[in-house]
N, C-alpha and C positions, 0 to 999 in steps of 0.2 A: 794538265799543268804539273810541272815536277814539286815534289812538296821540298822544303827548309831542309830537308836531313839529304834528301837525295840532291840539290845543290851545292853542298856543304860537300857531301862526297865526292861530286865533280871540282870540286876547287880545292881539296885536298890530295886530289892526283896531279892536279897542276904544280901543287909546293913541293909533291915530292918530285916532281919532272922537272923543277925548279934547281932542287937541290941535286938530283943526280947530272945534271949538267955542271955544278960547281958553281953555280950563282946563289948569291946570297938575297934571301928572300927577307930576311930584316937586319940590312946593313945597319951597322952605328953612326953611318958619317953620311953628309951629301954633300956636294958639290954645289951647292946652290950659292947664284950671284946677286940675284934680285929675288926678293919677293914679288908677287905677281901685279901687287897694286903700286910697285914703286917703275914696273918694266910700264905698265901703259900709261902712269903719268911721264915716264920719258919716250914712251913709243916713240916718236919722229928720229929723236936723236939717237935710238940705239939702232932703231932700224935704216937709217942712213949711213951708218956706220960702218954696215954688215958684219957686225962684230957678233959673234959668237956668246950668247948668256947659258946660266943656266937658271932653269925655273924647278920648282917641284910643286907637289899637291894631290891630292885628292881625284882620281875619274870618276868624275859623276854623271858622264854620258861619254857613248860610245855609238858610232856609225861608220860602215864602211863603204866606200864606194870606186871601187874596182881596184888597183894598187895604192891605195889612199884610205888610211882611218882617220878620223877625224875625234879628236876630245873634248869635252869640255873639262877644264883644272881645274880647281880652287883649294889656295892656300888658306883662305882664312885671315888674310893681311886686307888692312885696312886703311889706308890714306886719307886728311882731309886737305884742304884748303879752303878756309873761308866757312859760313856757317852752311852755303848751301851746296857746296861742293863736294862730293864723294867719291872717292873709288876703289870697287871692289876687289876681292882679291880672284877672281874670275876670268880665265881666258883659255883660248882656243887651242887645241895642241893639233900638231897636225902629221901623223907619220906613214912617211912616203917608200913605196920600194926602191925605188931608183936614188933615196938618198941613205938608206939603212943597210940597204941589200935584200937581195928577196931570201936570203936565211935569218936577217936581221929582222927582214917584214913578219915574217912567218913565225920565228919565236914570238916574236909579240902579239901577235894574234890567237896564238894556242896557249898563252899565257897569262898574260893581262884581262882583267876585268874590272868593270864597275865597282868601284868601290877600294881599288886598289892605290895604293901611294906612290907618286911612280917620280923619276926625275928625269928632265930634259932638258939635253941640251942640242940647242940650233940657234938660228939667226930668226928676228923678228921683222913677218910681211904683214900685208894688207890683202887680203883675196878681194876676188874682182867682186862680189856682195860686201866688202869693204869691212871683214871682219878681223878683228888684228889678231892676229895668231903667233904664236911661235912652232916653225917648221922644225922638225927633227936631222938632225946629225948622227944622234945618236940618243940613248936611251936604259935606263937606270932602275930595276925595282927597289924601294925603298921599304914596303910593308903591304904582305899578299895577304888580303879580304878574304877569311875564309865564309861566311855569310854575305847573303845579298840585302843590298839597299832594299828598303819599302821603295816602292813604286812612285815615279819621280811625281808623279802628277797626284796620289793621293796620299801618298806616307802610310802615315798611323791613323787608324779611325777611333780607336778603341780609346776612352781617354784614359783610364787605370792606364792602361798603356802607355799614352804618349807620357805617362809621369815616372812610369817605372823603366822606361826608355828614353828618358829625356834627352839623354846625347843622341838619339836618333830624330830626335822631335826639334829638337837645335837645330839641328844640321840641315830637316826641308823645311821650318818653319821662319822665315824671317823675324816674324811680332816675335818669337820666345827671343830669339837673341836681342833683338833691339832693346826686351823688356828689362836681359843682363845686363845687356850697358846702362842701360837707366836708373835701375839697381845702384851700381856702380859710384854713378855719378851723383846717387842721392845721400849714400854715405859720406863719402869725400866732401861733398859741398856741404853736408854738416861739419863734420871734421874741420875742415875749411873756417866755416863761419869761428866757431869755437874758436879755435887758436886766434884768430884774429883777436877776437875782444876779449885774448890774453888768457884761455884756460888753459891747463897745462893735460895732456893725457896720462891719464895712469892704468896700470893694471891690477885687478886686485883677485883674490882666489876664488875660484870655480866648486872649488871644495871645502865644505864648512863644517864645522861642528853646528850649528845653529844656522837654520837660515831666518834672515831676515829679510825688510825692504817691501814684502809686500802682502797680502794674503793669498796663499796658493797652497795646493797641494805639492811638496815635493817628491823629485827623486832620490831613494837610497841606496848607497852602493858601501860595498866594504875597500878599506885601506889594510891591503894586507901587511904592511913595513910596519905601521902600528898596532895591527889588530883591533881596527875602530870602525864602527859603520860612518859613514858620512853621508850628509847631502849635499847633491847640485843646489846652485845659489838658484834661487827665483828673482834677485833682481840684480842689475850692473854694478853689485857692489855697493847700493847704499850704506850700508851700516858703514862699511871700511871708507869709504870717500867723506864718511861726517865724521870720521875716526881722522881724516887728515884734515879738516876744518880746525880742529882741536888740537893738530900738529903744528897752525900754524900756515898753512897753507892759505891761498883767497880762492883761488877758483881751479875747478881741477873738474874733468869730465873720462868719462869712459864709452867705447864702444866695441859692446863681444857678444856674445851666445849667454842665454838662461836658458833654462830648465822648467818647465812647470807640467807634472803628472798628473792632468786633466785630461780633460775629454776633448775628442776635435769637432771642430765647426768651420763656415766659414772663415770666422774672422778669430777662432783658438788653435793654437799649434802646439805644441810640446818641448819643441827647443828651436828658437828662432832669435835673431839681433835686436839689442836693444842700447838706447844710449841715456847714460844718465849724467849729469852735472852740477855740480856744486857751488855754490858763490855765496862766501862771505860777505856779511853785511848790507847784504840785500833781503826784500821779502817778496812773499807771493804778488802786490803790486806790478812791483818793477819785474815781474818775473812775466805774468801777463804781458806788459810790453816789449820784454826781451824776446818770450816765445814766439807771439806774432811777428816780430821780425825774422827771427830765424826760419819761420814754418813758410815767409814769402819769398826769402833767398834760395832756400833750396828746392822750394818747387818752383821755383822760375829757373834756377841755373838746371832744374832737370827735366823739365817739361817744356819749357817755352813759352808757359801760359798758367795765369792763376784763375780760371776758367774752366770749370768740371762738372761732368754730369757724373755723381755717381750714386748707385741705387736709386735713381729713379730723384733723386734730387738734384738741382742745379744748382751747383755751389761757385760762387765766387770770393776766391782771398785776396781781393783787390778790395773787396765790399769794406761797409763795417762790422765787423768782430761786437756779434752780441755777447748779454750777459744773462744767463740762465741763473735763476734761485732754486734752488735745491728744493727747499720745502713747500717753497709756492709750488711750482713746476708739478710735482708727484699729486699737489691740492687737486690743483687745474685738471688732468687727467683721470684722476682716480678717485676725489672725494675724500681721500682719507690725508689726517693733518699728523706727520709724521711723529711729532714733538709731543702728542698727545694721545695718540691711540695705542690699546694695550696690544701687546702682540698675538690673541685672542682674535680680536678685532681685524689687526693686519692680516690674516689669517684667511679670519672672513671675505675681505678683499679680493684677496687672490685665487677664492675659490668663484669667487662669482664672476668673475672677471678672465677665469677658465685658464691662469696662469698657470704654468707645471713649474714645479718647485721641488727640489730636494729635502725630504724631511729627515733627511742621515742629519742628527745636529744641527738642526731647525732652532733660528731663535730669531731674536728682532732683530738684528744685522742683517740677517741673512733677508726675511722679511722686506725691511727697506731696500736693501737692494734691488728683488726681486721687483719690486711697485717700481723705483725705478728705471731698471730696464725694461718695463712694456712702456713708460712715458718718452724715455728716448727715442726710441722707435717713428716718431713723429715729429723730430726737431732736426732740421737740415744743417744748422750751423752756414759759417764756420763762428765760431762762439766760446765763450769761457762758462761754464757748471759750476757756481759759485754757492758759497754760504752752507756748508757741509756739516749735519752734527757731527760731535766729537768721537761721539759713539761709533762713527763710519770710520773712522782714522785715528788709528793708536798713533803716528808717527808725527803729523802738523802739529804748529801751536795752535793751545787758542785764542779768539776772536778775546782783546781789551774789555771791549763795551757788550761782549755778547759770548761771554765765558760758556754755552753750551754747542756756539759752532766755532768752524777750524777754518786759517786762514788757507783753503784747497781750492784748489781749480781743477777742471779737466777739459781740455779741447774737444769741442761737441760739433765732430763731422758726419753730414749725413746715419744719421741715427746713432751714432756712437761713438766711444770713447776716442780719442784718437794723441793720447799724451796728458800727463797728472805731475800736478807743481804745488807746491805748500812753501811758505814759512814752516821752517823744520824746526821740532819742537826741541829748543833747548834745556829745558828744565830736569834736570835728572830726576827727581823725586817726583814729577809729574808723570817722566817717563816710565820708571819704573811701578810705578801705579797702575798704567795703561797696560803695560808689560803684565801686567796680575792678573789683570781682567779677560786678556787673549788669553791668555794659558789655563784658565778658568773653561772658558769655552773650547778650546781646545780638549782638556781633560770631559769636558761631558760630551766628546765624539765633533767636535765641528776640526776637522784635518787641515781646513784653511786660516783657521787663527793662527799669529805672529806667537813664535817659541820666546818664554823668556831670555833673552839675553845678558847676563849678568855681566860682560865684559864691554859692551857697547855701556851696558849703563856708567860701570865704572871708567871710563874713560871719558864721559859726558862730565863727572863728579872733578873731574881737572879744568872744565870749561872748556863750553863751545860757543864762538862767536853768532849773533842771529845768523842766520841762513836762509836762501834762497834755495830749494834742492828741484829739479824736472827730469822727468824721463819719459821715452819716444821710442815704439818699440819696429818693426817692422810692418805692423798691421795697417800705417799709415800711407806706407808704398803700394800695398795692396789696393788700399781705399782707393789711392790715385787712379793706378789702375784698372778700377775697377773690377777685381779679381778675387777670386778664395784667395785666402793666406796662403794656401798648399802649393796653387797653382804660381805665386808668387815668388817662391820660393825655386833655387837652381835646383837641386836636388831634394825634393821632399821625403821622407818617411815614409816606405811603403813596408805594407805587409805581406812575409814571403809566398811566392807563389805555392799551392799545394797543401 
């Protein structure tokens, strides 16, 4: 079997045999009349016509049978009508000597291959196995393939592979592309809901002097106009979106790219979409009810069903939406009562309990956390995580009648986090307290504590209306899915080969 390079050398004598005839092997223009899913939803009528189309696309099979090759096309065009109705952009090409010429036949046989882009134009039949094709008149290269397709029937095995090849993993893999439009339409249908109940979209900077909005470790990079290092934001622009709460604004949301310089996992990426939104004069309540409706619109406008098995749980968001306590919850699982044990103690916990834990900047945050996330691990949702101390969250207010937890939620889907909402705390002086206390932590080595912000605070000190704040990152598509985040993702982050 001939290997990759020695294929490659046979299809790079064909471009130059290509070009020393004076054909153009990657023309700028086509000719094309129809795309290929708009010619078979009119098949009857054009092929009664006998009018002459043109088509273009992709060969992705190739068979010859005595002065007759036969193609399969695909453009990639896609048609619906109705919710069950499809058609793809997929059809037969069919080119004959007796209608190209047998010099015409013969270039294209010692020319063309798999994988090449090619255009044609003829009139549109029916063969006697009743398969609609467009017959040839004539014939057009658009873009010679100097590599060959993976093998029609197994593609890619390899999975690094099919991720550092995606556009080849797209192309025989149906579920990846479906997965893209799903994608798609799961943003939009957020977007969608938003605007509706009147938030406005904004965009706010990618590059900060301080990052805020969440705890993470950031990326840094230098601004060479200034000569200033910066970092990528870690979240959609909280601090700036509660900076427009205080402009005056009532509701206002965002959807873009963060940044966070972690580790990968399943359900951790490094820079993936996230959406967050703002509303005045609401709090974490109404926010629980806003979210569940939003979380059932656009999993039904993108799935079809609020019906899911994932990781081994069966989830339905038709159900009712429980409500998790925080410090029972970690009781219940682990024995230890969060509000009371020394971080000594929490400690002890986690060792018996065989947790692995990061001691870089080890403290009780970190601690709670860690307890935690082994308790989630066992709660299917779909649910709100309620009754958070304060200690967990510099950025919520606190609870009235219970001034050491914060008014937080977090959507609790099969095992995990899937979306975090608070009454955002408007207190400057309280803020900036909290503010002391990350940066505190932060200075004895914890990288994920919040940087003080000295300009968000000042802008709070002008007045911020109560707040509603949520945000929903991409790791909730995945969940749908059922998928790693990576595999979620069109193009994931690979590491180069070599």
């Amino acid at each position: 079997m001939a290997t990759i390079d020695e294929l490659r050398k046979v299809r790079l004598e064909k471009l130059k045999s290509l070009q020393d005839s004076g054909v153009l092997a990657y023309p700028a223009t086509t000719k094309r009349t129809h795309s290929v899913a708009q010619a078979l939803e009119d098949f009857t009528k054009i092929s009664k016509s006998e009018k002459e189309i043109v088509l273009a696309g992709r060969i992705m099979a190739q068979r010859g049978h005595g002065g007759a090759t036969f193609l399969d096309i695909n453009d990639g065009s896609e048609q619906s009508r109705g919710s069950d109705y499809r058609t793809e952009g997929k059809i037969q090409g069919l080119i004959k000597e007796d209608k190209v010429g047998e010099k015409g036949y013969k270039f294209f046989i010692d020319h063309f291959d798999i994988g090449d882009f090619v255009e044609i134009k003829g009139i549109l039949i029916e063969t006697k196995r009743g398969e609609k094709t467009i017959e040839a008149t004539d014939y057009k290269m658009l873009a010679k393939s100097l590599l060959p397709l993976p093998e029609k029937w197994h593609g890619l095995q390899d999975e690094e592979e099919k991720l550092r090849k995606r556009y080849l993993d797209i192309l025989f893999n149906p579920e990846v592309k479906e997965m893209i439009k799903k994608r798609a339409v799961f943003w939009n249908s957020m977007r969608q809901f938003l605007m509706e109940k009147g938030f406005l979209e904004v965009e706010t900077p990618v590059l900060e002097n301080t990052t805020g909005g969440a705890d993470a470790r950031p990326f840094v990079t230098h601004h060479n106009a200034l000569d200033l290092d910066v970092y990528l934001r870690i979240s959609a622009g909280e601090l700036w979106q509660k900076k427009l709460m205080v402009a005056g604004f009532e509701k206002t949301f965002e959807i873009g790219r963060i940044f966070r310089n972690e580790g990968m996992s399943a359900e951790h990426l490094q820079d993936y979409t996230q959406m967050e939104c703002y509303w005045a004069y609401a709090d974490y309540q109404q926010g629980m009810e806003f979210t569940e409706e939003m979380y059932k619109y656009v999993i039904e406008k993108t799935f079809g069903t609020l019906k899911f098995n994932i990781k081994g749980f069966e989830v339905d968001f038709g159900a009712k939406w429980e409500k998790y306590d925080y410090v029972s919850t970690i009781s219940k699982y682990t024995k230890v009562n969060i509000m009371e044990a020394s971080l000594p103690e929490m400690e002890k916990a986690l060792q018996k309990m065989k947790i692995d834990y990061d001691k870089n900047g080890f403290n009780k945050t970190r601690a709670i956390d860690n307890l935690w996330k082994y308790c989630r691990k066992s709660i299917g949702g779909p649910g709100f995580l309620i009754n958070v101390p304060v200690i967990m969250e510099p950025l919520a207010k606190r609870m009235e009648k219970h001034p050491d937890l914060v008014e937080r939620f977090q959507v609790i889907i099969a095992g995990s986090e899937n979306g975090k909402g608070f009454s955002e705390l408007n207190d400057p002086i309280d803020q900036a307290r909290r503010f002391t206390e990350q940066q505190k932590l932060r200075d004895k080595g914890d990288d994920e504590a919040q940087m003080f912000d000295a300009g968000y605070v000042e802008a709070m000190e002008y007045g911020m209306p109560p707040t509603f704040g949520f945000g929903v990152s991409s790791r909730l598509f995945s969940f749908l899915m059922d998928k790693p985040g990576r595999e979620a993702q069109i193009f994931p982050l690979m590491k180069p080969k070599g």
